[in-house]
Each structure stands twice: as structure tokens, then as C-alpha cells.
N, C-alpha and C positions, 0 to 999 in steps of 0.2 A: 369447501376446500378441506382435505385432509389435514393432519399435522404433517406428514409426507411431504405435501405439496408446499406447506409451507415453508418446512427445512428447506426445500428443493430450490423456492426463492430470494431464501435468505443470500447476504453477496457471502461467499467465502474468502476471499481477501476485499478488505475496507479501507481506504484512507483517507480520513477526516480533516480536511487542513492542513498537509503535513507540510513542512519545511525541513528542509536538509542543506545545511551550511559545507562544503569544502575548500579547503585552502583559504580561509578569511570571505569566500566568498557566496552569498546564499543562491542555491542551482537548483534550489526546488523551493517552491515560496506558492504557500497557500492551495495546495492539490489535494482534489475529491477524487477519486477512483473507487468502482468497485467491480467487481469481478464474480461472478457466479461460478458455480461446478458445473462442466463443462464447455465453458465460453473458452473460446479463444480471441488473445487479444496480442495486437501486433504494437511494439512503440516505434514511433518514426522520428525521425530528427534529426538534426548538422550533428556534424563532430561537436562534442561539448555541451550539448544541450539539455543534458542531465540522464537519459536513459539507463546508463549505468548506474548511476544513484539512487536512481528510482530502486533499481532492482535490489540494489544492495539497501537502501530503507525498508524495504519487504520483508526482505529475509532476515531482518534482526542484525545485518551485516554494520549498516550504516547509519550511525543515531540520529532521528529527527530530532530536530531541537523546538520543533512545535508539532500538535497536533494528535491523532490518534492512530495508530494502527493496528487494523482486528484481525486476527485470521480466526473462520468460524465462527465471531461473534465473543473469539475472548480477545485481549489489548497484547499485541506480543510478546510486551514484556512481561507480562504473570507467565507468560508459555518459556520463558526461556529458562526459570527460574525451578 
């Protein structure tokens, strides 16, 4: 295996555990995801079932209050900073 190839499998979005509390309530509790470069991935769910939170815990929008989030293999928040 290359180094190439191994960047190539690395996940580029990670998330280790995360929980995401809104409105007093927890909507995200205990989630693994990971994501490679060029996978596509679809979320499905009821109204309310967290998808949007998810999205917004990704993007540094929405604070987890547990857990990790990588993008690339570094923790989001050192990226924001």
C-alpha cells in the first residue's frame, strides 16, 4: 500500500461519540460516523430526528457536548481556531 492509498482511506469526516444537546434536550447521543473522500452519504429520518444537528455538529456550527469531531484527521475545533 502506498502512502496515497492510505491517505485515500483515511475517513475525512470522523465522529467519535458525539452528543448534541438542543433546547434542554439530547438529539444526538453517542454517534460514530465516518465519511471518506468521495463517498456519498444520504441521512434519513422523521421531522426532528436530528439530521440537521448532525449537520450543524460537522460543521463547527453546533457544539457537541461529548465526543470527538475530525475533519482530515485533525479535531474541529484546533481547525477553527
Amino acid at each position: 500500500m502506498h502512502d496515497s492509498d492510505a491517505t485515500h482511506d483515511a475517513p475525512l469526516l470522523q465522529l467519535e461519540q458525539v452528543s448534541v444537546p438542543l433546547g434542554g434536550r439530547d438529539i444526538i447521543v453517542g454517534l460514530d460516523l465516518e465519511v471518506r473522500a468521495g463517498e456519498r452519504v444520504a441521512l434519513l429520518g422523521a421531522n426532528g430526528a436530528g439530521k440537521s444537528t448532525l449537520l450543524r455538529a460537522a460543521c463547527g456550527i453546533a457544539p457537541a457536548s461529548e465526543g470527538r469531531i475530525l475533519l482530515a484527521g485533525e479535531p474541529l475545533a484546533a481547525l477553527s481556531h
